[in-house]
PDB file of the backbone (N, CA, C, O) and the ligand in Angstrom, with CONECT records:
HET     ZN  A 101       1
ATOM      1  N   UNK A   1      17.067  -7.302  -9.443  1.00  0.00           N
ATOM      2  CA  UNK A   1      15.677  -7.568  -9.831  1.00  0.00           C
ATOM      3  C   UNK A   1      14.765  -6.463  -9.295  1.00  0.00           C
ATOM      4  O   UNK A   1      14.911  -5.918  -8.201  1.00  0.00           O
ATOM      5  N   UNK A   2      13.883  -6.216 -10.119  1.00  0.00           N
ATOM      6  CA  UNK A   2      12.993  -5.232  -9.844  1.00  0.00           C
ATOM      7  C   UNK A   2      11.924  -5.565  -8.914  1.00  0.00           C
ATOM      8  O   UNK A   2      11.543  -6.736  -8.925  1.00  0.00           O
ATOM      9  N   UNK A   3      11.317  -4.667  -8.032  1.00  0.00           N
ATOM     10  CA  UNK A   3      10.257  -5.228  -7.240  1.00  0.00           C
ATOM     11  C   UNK A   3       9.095  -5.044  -8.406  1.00  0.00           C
ATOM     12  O   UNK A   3       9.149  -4.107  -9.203  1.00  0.00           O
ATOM     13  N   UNK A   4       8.038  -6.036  -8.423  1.00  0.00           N
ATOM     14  CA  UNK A   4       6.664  -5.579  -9.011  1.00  0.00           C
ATOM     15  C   UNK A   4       5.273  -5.088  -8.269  1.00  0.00           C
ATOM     16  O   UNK A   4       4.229  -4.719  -8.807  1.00  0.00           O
ATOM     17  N   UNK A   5       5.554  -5.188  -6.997  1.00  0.00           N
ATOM     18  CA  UNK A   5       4.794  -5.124  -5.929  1.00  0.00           C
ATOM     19  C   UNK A   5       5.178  -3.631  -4.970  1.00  0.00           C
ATOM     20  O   UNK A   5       6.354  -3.429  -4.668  1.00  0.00           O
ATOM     21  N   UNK A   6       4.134  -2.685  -4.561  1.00  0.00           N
ATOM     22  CA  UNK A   6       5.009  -2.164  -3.540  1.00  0.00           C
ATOM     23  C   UNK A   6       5.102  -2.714  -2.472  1.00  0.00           C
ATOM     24  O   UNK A   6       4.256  -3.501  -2.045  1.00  0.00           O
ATOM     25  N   UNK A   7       6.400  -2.307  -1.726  1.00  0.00           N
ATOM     26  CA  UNK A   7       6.748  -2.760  -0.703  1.00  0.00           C
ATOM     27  C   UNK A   7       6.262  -2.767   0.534  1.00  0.00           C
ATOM     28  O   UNK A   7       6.533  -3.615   1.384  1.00  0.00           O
ATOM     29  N   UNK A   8       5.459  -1.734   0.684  1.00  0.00           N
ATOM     30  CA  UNK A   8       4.496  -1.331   1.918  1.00  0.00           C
ATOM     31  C   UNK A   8       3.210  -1.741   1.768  1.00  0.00           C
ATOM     32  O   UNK A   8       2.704  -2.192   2.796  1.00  0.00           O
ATOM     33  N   UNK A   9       2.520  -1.718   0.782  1.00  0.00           N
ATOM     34  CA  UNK A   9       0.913  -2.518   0.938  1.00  0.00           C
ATOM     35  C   UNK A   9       0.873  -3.685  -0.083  1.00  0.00           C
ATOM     36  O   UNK A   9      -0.254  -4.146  -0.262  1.00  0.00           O
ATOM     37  N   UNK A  10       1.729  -4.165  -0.681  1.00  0.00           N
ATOM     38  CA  UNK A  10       1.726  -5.166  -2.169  1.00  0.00           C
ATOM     39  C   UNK A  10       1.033  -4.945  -3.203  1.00  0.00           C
ATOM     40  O   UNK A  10       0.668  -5.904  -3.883  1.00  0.00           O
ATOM     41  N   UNK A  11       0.731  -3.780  -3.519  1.00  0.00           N
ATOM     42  CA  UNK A  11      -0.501  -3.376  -4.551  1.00  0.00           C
ATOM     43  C   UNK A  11       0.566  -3.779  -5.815  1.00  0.00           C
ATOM     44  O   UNK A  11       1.715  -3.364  -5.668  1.00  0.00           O
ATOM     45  N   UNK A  12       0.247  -4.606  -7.120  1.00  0.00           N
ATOM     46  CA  UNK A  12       0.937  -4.002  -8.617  1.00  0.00           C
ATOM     47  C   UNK A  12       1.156  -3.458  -8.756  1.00  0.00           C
ATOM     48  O   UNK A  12       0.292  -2.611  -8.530  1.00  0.00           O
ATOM     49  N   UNK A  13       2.212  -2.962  -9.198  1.00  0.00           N
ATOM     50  CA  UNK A  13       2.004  -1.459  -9.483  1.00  0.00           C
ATOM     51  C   UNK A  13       2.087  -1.609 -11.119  1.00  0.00           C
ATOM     52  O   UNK A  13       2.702  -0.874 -11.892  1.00  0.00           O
ATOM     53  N   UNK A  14       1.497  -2.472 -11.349  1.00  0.00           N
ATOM     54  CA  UNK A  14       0.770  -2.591 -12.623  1.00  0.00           C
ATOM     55  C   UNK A  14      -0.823  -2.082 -12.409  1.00  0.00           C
ATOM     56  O   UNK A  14      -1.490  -1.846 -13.416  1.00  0.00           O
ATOM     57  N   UNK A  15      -1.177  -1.985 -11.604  1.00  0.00           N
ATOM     58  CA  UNK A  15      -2.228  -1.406 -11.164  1.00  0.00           C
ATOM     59  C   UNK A  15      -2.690  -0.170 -10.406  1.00  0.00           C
ATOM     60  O   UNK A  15      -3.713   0.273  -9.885  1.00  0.00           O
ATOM     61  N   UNK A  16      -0.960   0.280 -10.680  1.00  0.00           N
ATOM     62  CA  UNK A  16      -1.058   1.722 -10.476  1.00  0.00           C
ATOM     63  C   UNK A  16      -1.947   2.656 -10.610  1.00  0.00           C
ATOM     64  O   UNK A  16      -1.473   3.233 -11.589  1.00  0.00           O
ATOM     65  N   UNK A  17      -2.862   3.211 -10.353  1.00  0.00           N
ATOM     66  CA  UNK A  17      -3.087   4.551 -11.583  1.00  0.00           C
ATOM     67  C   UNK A  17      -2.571   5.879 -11.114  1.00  0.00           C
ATOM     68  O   UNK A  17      -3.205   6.902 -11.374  1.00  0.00           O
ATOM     69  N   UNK A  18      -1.687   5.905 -10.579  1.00  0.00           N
ATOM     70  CA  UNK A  18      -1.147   7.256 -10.000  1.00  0.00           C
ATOM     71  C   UNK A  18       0.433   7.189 -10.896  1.00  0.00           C
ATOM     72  O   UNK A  18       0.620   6.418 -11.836  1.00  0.00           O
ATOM     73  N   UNK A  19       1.187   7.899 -10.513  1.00  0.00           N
ATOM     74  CA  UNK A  19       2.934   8.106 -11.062  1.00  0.00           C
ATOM     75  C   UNK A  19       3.438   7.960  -9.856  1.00  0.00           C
ATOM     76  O   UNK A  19       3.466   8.634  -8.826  1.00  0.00           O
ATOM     77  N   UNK A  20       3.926   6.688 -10.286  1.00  0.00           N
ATOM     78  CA  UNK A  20       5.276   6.417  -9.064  1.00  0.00           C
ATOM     79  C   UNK A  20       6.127   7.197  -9.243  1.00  0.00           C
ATOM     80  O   UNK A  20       6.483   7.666 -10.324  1.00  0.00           O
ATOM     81  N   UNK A  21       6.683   7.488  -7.839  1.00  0.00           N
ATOM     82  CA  UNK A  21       8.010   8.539  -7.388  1.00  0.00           C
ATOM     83  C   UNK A  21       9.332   7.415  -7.066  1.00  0.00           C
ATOM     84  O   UNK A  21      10.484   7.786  -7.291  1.00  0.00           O
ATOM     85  N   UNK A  22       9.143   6.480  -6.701  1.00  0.00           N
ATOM     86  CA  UNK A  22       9.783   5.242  -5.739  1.00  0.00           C
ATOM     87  C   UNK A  22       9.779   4.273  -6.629  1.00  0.00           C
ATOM     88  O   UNK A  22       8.777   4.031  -7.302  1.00  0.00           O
ATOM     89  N   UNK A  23      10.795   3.666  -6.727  1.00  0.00           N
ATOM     90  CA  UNK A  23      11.197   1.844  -7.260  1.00  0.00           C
ATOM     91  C   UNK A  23      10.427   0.974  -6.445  1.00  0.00           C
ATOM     92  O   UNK A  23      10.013  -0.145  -6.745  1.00  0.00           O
ATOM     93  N   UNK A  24      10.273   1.616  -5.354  1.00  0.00           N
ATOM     94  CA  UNK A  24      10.181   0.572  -3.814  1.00  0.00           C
ATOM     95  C   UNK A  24       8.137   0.429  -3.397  1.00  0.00           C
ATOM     96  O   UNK A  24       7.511  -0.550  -2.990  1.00  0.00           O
ATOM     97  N   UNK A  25       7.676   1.756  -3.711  1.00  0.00           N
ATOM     98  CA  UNK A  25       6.483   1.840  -3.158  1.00  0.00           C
ATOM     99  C   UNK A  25       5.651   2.590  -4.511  1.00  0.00           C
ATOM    100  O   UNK A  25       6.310   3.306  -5.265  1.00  0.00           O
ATOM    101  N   UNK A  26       4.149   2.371  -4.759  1.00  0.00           N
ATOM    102  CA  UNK A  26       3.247   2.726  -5.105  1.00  0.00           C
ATOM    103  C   UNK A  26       3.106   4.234  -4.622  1.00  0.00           C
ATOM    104  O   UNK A  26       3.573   4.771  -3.618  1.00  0.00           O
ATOM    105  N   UNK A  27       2.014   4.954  -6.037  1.00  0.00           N
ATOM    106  CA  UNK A  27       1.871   6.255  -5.921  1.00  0.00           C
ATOM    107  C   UNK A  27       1.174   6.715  -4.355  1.00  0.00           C
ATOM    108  O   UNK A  27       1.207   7.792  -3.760  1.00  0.00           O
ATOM    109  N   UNK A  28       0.620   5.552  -4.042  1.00  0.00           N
ATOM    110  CA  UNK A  28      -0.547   5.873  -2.886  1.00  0.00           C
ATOM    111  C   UNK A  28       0.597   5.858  -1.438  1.00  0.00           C
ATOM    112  O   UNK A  28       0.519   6.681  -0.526  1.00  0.00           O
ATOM    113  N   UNK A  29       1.571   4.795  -1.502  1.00  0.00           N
ATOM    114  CA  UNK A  29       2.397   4.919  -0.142  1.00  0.00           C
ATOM    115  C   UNK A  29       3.476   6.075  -0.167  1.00  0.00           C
ATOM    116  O   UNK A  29       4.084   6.727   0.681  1.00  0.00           O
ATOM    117  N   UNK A  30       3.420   6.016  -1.563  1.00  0.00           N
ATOM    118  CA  UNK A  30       5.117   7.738  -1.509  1.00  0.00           C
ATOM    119  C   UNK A  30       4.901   8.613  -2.589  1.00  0.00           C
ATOM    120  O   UNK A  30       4.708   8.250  -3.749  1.00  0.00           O
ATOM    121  N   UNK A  31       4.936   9.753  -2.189  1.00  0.00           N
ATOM    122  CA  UNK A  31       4.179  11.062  -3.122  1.00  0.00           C
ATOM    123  C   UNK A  31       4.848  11.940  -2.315  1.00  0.00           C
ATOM    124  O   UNK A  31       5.267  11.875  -1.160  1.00  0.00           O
ATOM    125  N   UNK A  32       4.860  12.847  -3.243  1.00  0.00           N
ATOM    126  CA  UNK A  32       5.294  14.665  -2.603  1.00  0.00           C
ATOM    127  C   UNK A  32       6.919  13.671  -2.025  1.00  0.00           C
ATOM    128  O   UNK A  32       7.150  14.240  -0.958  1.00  0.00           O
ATOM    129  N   UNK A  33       8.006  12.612  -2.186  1.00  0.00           N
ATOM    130  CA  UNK A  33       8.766  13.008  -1.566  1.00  0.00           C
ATOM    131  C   UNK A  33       9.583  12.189  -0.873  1.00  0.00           C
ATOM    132  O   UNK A  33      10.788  11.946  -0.811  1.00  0.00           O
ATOM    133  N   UNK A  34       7.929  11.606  -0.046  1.00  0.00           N
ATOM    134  CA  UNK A  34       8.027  10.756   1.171  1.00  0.00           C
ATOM    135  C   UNK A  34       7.306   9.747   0.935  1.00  0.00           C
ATOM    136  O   UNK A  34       6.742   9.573  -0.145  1.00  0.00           O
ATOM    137  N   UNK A  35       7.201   8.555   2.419  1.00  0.00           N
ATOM    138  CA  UNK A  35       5.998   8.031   2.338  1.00  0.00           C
ATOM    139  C   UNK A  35       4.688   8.404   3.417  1.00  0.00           C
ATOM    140  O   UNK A  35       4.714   8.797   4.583  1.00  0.00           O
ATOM    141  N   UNK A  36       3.593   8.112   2.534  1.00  0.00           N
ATOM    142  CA  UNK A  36       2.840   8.894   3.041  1.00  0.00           C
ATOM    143  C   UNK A  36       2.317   8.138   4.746  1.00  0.00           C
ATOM    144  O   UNK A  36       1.403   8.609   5.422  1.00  0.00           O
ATOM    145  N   UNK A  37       3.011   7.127   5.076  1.00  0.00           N
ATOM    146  CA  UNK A  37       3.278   6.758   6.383  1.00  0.00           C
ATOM    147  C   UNK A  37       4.045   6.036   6.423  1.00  0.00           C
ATOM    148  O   UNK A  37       4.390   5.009   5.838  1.00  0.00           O
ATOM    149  N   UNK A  38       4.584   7.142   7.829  1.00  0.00           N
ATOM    150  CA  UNK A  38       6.298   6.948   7.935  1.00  0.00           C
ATOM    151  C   UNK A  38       6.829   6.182   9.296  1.00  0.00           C
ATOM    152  O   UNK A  38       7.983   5.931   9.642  1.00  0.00           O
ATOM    153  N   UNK A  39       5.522   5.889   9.968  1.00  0.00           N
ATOM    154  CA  UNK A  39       5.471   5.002  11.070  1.00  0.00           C
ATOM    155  C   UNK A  39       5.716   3.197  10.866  1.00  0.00           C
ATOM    156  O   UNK A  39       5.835   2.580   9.807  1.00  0.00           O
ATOM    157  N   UNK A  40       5.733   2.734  12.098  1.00  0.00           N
ATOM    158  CA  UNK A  40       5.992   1.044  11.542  1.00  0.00           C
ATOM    159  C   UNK A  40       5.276   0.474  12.004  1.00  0.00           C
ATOM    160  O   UNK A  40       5.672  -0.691  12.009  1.00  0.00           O
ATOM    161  N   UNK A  41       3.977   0.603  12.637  1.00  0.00           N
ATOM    162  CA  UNK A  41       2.758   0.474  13.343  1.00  0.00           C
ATOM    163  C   UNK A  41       1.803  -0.521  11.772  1.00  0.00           C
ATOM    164  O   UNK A  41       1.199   0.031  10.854  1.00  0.00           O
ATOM    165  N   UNK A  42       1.974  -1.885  11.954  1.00  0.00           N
ATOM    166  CA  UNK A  42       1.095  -2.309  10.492  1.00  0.00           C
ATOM    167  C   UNK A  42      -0.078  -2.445  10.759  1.00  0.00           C
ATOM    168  O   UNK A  42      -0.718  -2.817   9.776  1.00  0.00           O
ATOM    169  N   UNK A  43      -0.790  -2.285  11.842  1.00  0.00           N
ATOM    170  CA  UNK A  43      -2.400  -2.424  12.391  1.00  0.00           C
ATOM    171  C   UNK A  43      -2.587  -0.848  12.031  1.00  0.00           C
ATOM    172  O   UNK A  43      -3.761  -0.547  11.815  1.00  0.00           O
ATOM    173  N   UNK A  44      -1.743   0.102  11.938  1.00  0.00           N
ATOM    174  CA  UNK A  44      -2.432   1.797  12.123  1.00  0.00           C
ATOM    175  C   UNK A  44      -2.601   2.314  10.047  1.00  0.00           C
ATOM    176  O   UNK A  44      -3.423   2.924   9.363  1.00  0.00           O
ATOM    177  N   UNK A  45      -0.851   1.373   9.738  1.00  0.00           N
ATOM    178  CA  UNK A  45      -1.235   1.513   8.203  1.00  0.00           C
ATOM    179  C   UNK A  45      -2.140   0.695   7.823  1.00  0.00           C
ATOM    180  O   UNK A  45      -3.010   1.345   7.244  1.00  0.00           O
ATOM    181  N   UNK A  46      -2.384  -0.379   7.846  1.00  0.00           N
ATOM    182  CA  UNK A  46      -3.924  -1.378   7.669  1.00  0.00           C
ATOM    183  C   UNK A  46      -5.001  -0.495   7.595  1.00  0.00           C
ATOM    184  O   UNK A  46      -5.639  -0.438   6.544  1.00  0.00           O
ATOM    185  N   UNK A  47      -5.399   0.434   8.861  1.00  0.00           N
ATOM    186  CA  UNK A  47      -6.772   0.863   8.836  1.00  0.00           C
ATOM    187  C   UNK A  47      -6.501   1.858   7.890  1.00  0.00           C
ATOM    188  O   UNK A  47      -7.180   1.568   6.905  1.00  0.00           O
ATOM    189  N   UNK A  48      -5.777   3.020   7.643  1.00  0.00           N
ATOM    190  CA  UNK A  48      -5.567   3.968   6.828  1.00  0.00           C
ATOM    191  C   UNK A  48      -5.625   3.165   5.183  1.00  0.00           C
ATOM    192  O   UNK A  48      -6.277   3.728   4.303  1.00  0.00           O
ATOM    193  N   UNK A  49      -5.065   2.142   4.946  1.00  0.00           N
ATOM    194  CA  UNK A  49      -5.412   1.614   3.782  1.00  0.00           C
ATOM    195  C   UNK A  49      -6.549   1.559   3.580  1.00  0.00           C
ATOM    196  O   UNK A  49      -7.083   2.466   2.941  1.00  0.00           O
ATOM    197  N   UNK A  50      -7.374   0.346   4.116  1.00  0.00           N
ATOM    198  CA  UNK A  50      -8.333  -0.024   4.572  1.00  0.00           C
ATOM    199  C   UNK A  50      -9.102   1.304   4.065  1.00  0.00           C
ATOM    200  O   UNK A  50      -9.148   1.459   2.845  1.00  0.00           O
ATOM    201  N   UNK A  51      -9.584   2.076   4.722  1.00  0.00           N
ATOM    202  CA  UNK A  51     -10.417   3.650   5.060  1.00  0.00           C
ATOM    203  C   UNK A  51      -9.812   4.339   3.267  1.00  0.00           C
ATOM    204  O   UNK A  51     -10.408   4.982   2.403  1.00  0.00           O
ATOM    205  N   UNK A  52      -8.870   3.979   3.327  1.00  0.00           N
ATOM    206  CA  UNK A  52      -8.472   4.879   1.638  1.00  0.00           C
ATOM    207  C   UNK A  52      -8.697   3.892   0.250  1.00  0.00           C
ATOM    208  O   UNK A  52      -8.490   4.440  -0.833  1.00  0.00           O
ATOM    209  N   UNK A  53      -9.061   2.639   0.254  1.00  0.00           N
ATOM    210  CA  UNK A  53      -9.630   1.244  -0.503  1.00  0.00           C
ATOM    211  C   UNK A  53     -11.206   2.070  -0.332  1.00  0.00           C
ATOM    212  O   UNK A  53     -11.525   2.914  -1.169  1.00  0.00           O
ATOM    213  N   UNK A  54     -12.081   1.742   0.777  1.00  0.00           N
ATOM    214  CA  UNK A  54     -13.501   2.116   0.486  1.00  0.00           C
ATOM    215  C   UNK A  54     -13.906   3.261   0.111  1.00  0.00           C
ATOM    216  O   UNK A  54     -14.957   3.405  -0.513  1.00  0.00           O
ATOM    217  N   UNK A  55     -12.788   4.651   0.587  1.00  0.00           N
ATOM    218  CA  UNK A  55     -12.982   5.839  -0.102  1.00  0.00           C
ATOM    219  C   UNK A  55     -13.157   6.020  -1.492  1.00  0.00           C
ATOM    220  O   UNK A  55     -14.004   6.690  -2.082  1.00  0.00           O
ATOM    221  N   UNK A  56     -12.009   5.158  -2.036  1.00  0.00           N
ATOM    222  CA  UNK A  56     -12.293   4.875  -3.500  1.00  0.00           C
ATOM    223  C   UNK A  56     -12.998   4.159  -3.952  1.00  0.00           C
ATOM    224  O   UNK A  56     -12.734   3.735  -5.077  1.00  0.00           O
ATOM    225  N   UNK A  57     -14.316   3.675  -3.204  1.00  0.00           N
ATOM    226  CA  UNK A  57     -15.007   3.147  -4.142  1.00  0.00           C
ATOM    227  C   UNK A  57     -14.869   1.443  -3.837  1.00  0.00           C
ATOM    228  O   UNK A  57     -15.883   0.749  -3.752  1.00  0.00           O
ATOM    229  N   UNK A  58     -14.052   1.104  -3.747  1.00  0.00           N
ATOM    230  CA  UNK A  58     -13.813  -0.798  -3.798  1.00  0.00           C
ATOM    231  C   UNK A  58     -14.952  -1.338  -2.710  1.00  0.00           C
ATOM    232  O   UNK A  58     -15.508  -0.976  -1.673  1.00  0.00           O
ATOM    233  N   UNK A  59     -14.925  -2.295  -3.519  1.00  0.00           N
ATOM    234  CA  UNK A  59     -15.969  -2.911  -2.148  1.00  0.00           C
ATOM    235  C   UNK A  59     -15.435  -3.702  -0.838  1.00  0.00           C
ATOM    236  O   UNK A  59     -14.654  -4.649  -0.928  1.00  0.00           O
ATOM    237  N   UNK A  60     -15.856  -3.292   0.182  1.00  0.00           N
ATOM    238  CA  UNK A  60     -15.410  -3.561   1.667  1.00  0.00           C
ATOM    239  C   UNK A  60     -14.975  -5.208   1.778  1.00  0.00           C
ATOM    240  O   UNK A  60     -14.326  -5.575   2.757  1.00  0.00           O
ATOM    241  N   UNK A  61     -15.329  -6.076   0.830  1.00  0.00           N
ATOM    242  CA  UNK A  61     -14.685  -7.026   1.143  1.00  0.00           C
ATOM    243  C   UNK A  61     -13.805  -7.849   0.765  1.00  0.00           C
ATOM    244  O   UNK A  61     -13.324  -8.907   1.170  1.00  0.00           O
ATOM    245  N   UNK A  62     -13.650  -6.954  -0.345  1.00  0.00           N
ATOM    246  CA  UNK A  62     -12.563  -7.030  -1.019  1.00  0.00           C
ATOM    247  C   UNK A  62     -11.330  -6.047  -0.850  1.00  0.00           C
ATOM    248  O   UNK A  62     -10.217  -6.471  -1.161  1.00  0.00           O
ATOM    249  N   UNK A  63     -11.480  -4.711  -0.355  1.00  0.00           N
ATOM    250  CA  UNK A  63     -11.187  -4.366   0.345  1.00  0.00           C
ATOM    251  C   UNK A  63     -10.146  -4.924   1.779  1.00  0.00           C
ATOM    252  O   UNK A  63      -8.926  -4.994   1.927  1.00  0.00           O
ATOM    253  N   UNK A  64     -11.377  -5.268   2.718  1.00  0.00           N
ATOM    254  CA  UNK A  64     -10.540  -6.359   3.817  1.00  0.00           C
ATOM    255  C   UNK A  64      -9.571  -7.494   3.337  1.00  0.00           C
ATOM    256  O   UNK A  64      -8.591  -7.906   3.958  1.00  0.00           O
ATOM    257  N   UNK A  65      -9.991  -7.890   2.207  1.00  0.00           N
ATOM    258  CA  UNK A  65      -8.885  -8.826   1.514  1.00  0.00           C
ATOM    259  C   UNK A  65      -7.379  -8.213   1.477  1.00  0.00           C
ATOM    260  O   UNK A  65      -6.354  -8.767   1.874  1.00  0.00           O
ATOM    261  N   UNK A  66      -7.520  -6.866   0.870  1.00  0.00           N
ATOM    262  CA  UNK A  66      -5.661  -6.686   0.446  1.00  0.00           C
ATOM    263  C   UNK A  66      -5.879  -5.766   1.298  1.00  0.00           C
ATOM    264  O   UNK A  66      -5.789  -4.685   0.716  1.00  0.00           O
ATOM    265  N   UNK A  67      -6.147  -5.621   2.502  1.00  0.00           N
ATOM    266  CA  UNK A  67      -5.615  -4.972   3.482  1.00  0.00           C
ATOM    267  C   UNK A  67      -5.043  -6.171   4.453  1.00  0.00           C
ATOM    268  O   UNK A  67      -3.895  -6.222   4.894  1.00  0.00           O
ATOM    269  N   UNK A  68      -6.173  -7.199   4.707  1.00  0.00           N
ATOM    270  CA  UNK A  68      -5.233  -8.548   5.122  1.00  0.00           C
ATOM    271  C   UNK A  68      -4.226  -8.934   4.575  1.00  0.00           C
ATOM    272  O   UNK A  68      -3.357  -9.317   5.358  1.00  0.00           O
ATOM    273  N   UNK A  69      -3.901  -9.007   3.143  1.00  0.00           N
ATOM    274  CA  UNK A  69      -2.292  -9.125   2.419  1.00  0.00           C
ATOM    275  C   UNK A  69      -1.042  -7.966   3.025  1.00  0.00           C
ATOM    276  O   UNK A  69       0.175  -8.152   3.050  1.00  0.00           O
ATOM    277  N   UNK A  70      -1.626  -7.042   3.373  1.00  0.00           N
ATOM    278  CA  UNK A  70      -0.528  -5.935   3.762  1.00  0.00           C
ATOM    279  C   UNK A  70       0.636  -6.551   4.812  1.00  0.00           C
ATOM    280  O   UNK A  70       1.860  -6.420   4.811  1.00  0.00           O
ATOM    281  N   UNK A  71      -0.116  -7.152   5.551  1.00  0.00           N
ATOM    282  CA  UNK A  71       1.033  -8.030   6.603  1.00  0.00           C
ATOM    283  C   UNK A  71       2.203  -8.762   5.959  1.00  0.00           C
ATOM    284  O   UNK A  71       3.268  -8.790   6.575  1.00  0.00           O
ATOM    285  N   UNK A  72       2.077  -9.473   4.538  1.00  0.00           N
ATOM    286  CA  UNK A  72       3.017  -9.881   3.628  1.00  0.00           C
ATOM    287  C   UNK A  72       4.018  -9.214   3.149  1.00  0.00           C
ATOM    288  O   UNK A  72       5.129  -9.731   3.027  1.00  0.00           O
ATOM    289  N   UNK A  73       3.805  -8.198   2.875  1.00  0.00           N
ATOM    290  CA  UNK A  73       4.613  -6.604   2.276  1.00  0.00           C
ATOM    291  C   UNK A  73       5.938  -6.914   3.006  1.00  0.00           C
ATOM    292  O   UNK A  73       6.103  -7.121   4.208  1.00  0.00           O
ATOM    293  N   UNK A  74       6.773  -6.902   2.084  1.00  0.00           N
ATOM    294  CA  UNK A  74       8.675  -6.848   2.859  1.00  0.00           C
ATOM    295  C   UNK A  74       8.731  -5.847   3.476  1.00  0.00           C
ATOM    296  O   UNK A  74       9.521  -6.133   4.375  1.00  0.00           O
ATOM    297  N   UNK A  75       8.265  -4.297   3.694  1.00  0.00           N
ATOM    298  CA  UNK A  75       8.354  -3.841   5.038  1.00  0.00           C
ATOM    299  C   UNK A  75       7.372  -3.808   6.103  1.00  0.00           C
ATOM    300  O   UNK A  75       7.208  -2.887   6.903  1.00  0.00           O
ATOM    301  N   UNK A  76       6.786  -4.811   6.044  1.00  0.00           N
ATOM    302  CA  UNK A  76       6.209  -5.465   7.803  1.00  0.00           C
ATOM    303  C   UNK A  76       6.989  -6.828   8.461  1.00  0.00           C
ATOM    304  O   UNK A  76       6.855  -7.201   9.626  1.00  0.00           O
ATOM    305  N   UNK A  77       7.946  -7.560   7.293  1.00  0.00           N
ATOM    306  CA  UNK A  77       7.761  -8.452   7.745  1.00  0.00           C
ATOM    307  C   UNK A  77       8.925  -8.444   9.077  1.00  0.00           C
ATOM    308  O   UNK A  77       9.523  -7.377   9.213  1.00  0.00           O
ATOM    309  N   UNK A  78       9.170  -9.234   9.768  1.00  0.00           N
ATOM    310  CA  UNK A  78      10.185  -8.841  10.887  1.00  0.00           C
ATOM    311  C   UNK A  78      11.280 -10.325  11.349  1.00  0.00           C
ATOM    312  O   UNK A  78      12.145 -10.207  12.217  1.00  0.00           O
TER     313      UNK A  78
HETATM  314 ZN    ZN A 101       1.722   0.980  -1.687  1.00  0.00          ZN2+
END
């Protein structure tokens, strides 16, 4: 079964708008290769989401919403 979610922040990736590289993760978590954080720290990827959601524009509290979902993501959970 296919994931529909990436695995690192749960975004759709029906709601992509970038080109996935990865089965596993969205254009925004893996590009050029890799992912674009390669640490396991989910409070340090949170804020970097977080900070890259309002860059684009979304509004902050909605925003804080699917950055609070990130903890769900199959690679945080433990
Ligand atoms: Zn992602």
């Amino acid at each position: 079964m296919k994931n529909k979610n990436c695995e690192s922040c749960m975004m759709p990736f029906a709601k992509d708008p970038g080109v996935r590289e990865s089965e596993k993760s969205c254009s925004y978590c893996f590009n050029n290769g890799k992912l674009c954080y390669e640490g396991n720290d989910l409070k340090v990827f949170q804020e970097a989401s977080y900070d890259a959601m309002v860059k684009k524009g979304m509004n902050k509290y909605k925003a804080k919403f699917f950055t609070f979902l990130i903890r769900f993501a199959p690679r945080w959970k433990k």
